[in-house]
N, C-alpha and C positions, 0 to 999 in steps of 0.2 A: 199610591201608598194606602195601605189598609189600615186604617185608624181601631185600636184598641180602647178602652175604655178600662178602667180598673177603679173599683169602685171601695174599693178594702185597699189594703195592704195585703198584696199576691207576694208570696215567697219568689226572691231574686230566681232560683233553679226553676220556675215556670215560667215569667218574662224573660229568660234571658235565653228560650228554646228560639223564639217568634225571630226570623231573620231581619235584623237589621236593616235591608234593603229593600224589602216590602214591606214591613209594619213600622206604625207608629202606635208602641205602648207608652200609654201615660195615665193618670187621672185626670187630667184637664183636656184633654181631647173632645172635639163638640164633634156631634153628629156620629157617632161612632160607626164601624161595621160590624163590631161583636162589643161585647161587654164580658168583664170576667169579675165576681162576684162573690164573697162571702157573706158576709151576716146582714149586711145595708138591706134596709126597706124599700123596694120597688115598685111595691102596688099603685102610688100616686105618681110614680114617673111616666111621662111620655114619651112615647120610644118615638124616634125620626124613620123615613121609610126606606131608608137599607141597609136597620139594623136586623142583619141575619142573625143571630145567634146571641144565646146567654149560657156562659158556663160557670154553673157554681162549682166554688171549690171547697166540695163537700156530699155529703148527702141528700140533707135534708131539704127541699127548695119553698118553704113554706113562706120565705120573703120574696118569692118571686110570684106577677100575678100570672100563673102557669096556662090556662083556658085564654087568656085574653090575649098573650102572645101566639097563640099555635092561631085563633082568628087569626090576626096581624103575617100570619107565616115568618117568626120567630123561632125558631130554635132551640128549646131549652137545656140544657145537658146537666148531668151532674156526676161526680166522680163514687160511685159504689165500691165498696171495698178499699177505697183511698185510705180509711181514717180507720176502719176496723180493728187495726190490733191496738192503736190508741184507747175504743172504747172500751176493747175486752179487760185491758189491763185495770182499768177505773172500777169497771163495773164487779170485778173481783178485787180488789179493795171496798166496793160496796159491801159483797157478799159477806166480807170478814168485820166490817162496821156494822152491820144490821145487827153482828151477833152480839160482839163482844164490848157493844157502848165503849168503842172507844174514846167517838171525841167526848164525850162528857167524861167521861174520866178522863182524859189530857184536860179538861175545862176545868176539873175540881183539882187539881193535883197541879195549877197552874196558880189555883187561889190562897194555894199554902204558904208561899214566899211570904217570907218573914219568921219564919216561927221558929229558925234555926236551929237545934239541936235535933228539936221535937218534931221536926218535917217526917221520919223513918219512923216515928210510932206511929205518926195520923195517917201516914201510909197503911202501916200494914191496920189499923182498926177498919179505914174506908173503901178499903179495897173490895170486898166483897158487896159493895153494893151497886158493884159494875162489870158483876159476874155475868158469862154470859155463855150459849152450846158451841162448840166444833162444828165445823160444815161438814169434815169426812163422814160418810156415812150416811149422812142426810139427802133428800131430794130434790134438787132442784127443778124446775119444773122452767120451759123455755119456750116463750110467744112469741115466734116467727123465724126459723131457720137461715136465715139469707147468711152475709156474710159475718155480719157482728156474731148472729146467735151461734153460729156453727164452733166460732174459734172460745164464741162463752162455754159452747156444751163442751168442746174436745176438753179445755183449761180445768175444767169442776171437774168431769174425769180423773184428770190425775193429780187433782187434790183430793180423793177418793171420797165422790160423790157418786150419787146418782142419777141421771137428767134424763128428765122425758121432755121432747120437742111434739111442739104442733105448729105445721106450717101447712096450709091446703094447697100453696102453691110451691111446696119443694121443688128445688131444679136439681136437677142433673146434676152441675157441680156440686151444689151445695152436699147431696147425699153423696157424690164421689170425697169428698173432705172431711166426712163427718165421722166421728170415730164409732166404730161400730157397735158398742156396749151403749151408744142413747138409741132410747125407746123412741119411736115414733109415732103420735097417738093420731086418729082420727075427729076424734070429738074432746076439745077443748076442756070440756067436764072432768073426763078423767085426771086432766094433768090439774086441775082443781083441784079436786079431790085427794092424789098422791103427793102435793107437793110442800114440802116445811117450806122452801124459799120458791119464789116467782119472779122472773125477769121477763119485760117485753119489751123487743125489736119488730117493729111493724111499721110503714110509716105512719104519718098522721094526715088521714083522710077526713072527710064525714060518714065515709061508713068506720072509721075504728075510731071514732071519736068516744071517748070513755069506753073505750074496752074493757076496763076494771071499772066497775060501778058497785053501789051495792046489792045487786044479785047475785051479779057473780061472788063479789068477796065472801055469800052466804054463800056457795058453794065450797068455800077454803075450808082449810083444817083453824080453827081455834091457834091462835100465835102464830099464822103465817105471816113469812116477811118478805116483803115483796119492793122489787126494784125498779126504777124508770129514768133509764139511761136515751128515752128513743124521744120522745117527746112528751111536754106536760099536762097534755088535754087527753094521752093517754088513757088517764086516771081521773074518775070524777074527784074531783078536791072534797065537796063536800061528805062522800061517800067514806072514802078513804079516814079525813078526818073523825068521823061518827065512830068510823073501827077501830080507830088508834086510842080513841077515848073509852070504848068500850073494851079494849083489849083482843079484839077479834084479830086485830092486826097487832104484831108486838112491836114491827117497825118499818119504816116507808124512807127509803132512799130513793130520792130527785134530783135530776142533774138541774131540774126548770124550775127554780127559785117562785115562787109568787107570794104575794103580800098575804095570802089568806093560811100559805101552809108555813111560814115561816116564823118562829116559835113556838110551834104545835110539838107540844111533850112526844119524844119517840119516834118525830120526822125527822132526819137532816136532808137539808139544803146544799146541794151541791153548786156553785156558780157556775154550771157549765163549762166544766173542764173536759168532756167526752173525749174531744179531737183538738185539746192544746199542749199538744204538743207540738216541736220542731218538726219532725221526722214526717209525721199527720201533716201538717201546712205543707212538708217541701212535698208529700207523693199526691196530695190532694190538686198542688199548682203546678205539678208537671201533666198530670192525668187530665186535668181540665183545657191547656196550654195544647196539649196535642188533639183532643177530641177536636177545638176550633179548628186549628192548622190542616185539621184532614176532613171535615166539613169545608172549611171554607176552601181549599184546592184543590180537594180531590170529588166535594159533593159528595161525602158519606158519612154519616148519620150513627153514631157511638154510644149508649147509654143515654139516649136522649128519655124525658120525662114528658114529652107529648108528643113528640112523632115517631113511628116505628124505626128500629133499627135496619138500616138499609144503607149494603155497601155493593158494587158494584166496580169489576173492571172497563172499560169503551175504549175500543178501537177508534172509532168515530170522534164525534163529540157526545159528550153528556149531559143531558137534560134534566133536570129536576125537576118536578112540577108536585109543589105542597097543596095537598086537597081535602075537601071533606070525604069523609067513607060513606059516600054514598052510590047507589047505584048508575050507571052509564055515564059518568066521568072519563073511565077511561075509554071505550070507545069513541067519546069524543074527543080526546087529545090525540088517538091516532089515526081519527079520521080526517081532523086539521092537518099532520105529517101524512097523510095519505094524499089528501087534495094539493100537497104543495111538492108532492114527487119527492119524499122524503122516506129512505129506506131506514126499516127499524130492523138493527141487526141484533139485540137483546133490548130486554124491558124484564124490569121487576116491580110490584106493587104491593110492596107490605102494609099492613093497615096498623094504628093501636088506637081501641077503642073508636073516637068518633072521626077520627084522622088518620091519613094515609098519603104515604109518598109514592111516587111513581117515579122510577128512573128510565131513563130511555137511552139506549147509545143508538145516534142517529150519523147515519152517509149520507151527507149532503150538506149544504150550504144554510145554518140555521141565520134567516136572517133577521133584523129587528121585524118585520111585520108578521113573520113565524110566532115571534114570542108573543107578540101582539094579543095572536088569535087564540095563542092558547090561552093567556091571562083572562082573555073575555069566555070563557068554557065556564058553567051555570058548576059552584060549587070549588074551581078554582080558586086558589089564596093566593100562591106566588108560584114564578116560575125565574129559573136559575140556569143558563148556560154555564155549563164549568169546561173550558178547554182545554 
């Protein structure tokens, strides 16, 4: 039996994929073989030694400790695209709150109760002091193209905007989806420069950590209103703050709550509603539920966030072997199936970044002392018969 681990609350349509006969999902399950994961903090957990895989159901993996599982040969996955049309839909109710101060007028127009008759004259006297611009027509300006920002640019589109995108590492799909009236800019500056509103979709690294700071926001137009639906260290708080006070910003939407920007005149505080919705949890815990299911049977590798994506059909048997990317590794895991009369009838080796998988479909008898030799190969992490 294959022990699951759930560590959140997984939507019933992703647990209920996992076949009854071979898995055991629960939260209480010790020693897990996979773990499936939402928002719980992981960085002080100790994983046991064969837990293959973590799959968040979601995006962003920043509760998970990502470098020290892929050492460990963990598995991390995460679901892209799952939660997308959830965020676009929020982050355009941002668009239209940045403008027209809404919550605070719902906030003053809620302090009226009581005044009975006179509720409709304090109306229309207050009203204008929660006036605010239309988006049609205006710029939007879009940091990072992937799945969220494409269905953000298409949406502003045809609430007739205009959006320029910068993304250095645009894909494929992303530009086949993308509606063809957004600009695509090369140097970030520009989209600085043209943009009354700014949203960014990027994840949150140490290299884009404060991607909005205030240099950049010196590069804005005077009243730019800028949105952060992706994560909260995004945006240097302090920075941000300084503009909201000085007016250089007219208004800052965050889905990332923190003590420091929360009653800041002209920020709202979003609780992190990006991806709560039903629909988001149910495609988020099918999309994670299956990436495990065909990792852990089939030995192939789906939107993982530290090992390269590598799928592979075998005749044979299939080997896995989790490694660092470095150099003569693989010639030594096929010098071990060489010295043990072991035919390699295909092999693939994709790398990401400082790790790399190697698959192998091998004819012949892999036995434990096979696996043995390959686990002791200098730079080796793990190694996985899938039959």
């Amino acid at each position: 039996m294959i022990n699951v681990l759930t560590l959140n609350k997984i939507a019933a349509c992703g647990t209920d994929i996992f076949d009854k006969a071979k898995y055991n999902v629960s939260d209480s399950v010790s020693a897990p073989d996979a773990i499936m994961v939402r928002s719980a903090a992981m960085h002080d957990m100790e994983f046991s030694d064969n837990l293959l895989a973590i799959a968040r159901a979601g995006a962003g993996v920043n509760n998970i400790p990502v470098d020290r599982c892929a050492e460990e040969g963990i598995v991390v996955f995460n679901t892209p695209g799952a939660n997308a049309n959830a965020v676009k839909e929020l982050v355009i109710a941002g668009l239209l709150m940045s403008s027209r101060k809404i919550t605070d007028a719902i906030s003053w127009a809620s302090s009226l109760k009581g005044n009975g008759a006179e509720v409709g004259k304090m109306v229309e006297k207050g009203k204008s002091n929660f006036a605010g611009p239309e988006i049609s027509g205006k710029t939007l300006g879009i940091i990072g193209m992937g799945a969220i920002g494409v269905l953000v640019g298409n949406a502003a589109m045809s609430l007739g905007m205009k959006v320029i995108g910068y993304d250095p590492y645009l894909s494929v799909k992303a530009a086949l989806s993308m509606n063809p009236g957004i600009k695509i800019v090369s140097d970030i500056k520009e989209l600085y420069a043209a943009s009354d509103y700014i949203t960014i979709h990027v994840p949150y690294n140490p290299e884009t950590k404060g991607t909005i700071n205030s240099e950049t926001i010196a590069m804005m137009k005077d009243g730019v209103r800028i949105l952060n639906f992706a994560r909260g260290e995004l945006v240097d708080s302090d920075a941000i703050i300084s503009a909201l006070e000085s007016g250089k910003v007219a208004s800052y939407i965050v889905d990332f709550p923190s003590d420091e920007m929360i009653g800041v005149k002209n920020a709202i505080c979003v609780p992190h509603l990006g991806a709560s919705t039903p629909e988001s949890e149910d495609n988020c815990a099918v999309m994670a539920a299956n990436e495990l299911i065909d990792f852990i049977e089939n030995g192939n590798i789906r939107n993982s966030v530290n090992f390269p994506n590598a799928e592979m059909n075998a005749v044979g048997t299939k080997i896995m072997v989790l490694h660092r990317n470095v150099p003569a590794v693989i010639s030594e895991i096929t010098a071990v199936l060489g010295n043990a009369s072991i035919n390699i009838e295909n092999m693939m080796s994709p790398s990401k970044k400082n790790y790399a998988c190697t698959l192998i479909d091998a004819i012949g008898d892999i036995t434990d002392d096979i696996v043995s030799k390959l686990s002791a190969v200098e730079n080796v992490i793990r190694v996985r018969v899938v039959k």
